[in-house]
C-alpha positions, 0 to 999 in steps of 0.5 A: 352227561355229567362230567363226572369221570366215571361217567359211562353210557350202558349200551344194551342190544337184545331181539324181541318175539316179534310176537311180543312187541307192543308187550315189550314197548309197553313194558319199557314205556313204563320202567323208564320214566321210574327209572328217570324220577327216582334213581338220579344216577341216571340221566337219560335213556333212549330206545331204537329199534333196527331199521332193517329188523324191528324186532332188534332193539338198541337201548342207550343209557347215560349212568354215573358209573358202571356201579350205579348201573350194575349196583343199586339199579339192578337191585331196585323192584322196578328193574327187578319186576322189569327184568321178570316181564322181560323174561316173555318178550326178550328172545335170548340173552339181552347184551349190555356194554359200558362205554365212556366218551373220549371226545365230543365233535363241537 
């Protein structure tokens, strides 16, 4: 991370249409590296899938701030044309949280 004291990880949780997996992978697959080369507030982003259920999705993002993610990057037609794709494979309402780190073990 950053340093920076507005620093925030997003963590975002959402279910797939197990029908729609590959759809959604490939979708992620391209967003993130746009996301990466051209909006420098980010700095890094790591997809999971559950290990009980694949079709549950952990998707961890390191931001600097809270604004950054909700502000300009929500508005960007890259997310904007992510989130209109998303509309066919998320199933329901994806879960986004922010936290800050308080303390790395050495």
């Amino acid at each position: 991370m950053n340093g920076h004291a507005d620093a925030v990880t997003v963590v975002i949780t959402g279910r797939i249409k197990p029908d729609k997996l590959d759809r959604a992978r490939a979708a992620l697959e391209a967003v993130i590296p746009v996301v990466i080369a051209k909006e420098p507030a980010c700095h890094g982003i790591r997809v999971h899938a559950s290990a009980d259920d694949p079709c549950r999705l952990l998707i961890i993002e390191q931001w600097d701030s809270v604004e950054a993610f909700t502000g300009p990057h929500m508005q960007t037609p890259h997310q904007q044309a992510f989130f209109a794709q998303a509309q066919e494979f998320l199933d329901g309402a994806a879960d986004f949280t922010f936290w800050r780190e308080t303390f790395a073990a050495p």
